[in-house]
C-alpha positions in Angstrom: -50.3 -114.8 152.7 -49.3 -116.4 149.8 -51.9 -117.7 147.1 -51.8 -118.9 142.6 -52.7 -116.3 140.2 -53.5 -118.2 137.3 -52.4 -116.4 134.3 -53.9 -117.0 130.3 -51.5 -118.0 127.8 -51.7 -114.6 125.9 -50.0 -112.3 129.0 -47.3 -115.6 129.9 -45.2 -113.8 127.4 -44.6 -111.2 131.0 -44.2 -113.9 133.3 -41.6 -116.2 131.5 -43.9 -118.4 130.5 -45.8 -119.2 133.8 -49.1 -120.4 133.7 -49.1 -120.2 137.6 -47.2 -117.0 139.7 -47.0 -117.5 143.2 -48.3 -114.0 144.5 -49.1 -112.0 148.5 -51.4 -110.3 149.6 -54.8 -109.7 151.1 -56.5 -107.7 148.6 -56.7 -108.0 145.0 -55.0 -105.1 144.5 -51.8 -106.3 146.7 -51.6 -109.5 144.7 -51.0 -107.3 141.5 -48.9 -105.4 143.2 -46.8 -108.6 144.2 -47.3 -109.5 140.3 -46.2 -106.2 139.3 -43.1 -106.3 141.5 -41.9 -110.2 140.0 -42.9 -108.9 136.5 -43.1 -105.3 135.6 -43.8 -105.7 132.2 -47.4 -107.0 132.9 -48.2 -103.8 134.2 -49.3 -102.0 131.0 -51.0 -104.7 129.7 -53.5 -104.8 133.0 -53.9 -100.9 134.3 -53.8 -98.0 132.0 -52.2 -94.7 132.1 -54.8 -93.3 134.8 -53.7 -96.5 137.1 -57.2 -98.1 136.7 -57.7 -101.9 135.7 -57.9 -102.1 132.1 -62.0 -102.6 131.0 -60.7 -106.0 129.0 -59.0 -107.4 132.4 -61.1 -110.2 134.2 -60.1 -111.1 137.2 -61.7 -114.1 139.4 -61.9 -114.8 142.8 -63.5 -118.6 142.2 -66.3 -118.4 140.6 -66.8 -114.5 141.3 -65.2 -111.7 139.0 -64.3 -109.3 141.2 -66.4 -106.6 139.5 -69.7 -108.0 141.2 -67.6 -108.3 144.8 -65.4 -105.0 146.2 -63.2 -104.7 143.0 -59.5 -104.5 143.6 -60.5 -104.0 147.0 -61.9 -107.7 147.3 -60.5 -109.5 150.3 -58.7 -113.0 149.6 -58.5 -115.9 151.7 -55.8 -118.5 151.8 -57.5 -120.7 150.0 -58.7 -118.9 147.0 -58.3 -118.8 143.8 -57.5 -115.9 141.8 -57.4 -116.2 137.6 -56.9 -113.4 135.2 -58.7 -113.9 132.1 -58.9 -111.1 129.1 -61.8 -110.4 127.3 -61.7 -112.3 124.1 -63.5 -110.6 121.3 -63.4 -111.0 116.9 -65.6 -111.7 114.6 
């Protein structure tokens, strides 16, 4: 299954300057797999040394961040929507 993850302007910079990377999988965590396998460079900037999604990494199935659903475990459908947003933070 195919499906858009929508990636923020800050991490395009890994994905030659997509805004939109056409990705597989079933689960979350196959769709960054398929990400990580296009653009390995990403990697670091979304899991940490331990392999665990880094705590400023958003990720959105619709409306839902996947932290309230099954994590990287969360199922997709073909028509859903996945976005990765950072945390912004400043002051």
């Amino acid at each position: 299954m195919m499906l858009i993850l929508k990636i923020p302007s800050p991490l395009r910079t890994y994905t030659n300057g997509q805004a939109e990377v056409s990705v597989s999988g079933g689960t979350v965590a196959s769709a960054l797999d398929s990400l990580i396998q296009q653009y390995p460079a990403i990697k670091p900037h979304l899991f940490n040394e331990a392999g665990t999604l880094r705590p400023f990494v958003n990720l959105f199935v619709g409306a839902s961040n996947i932290r309230d659903l099954q994590g990287l475990e969360t199922t997709l459908g073909e028509n859903d929507r996945l976005m990765l947003i950072p945390s912004i933070a400043g002051g």
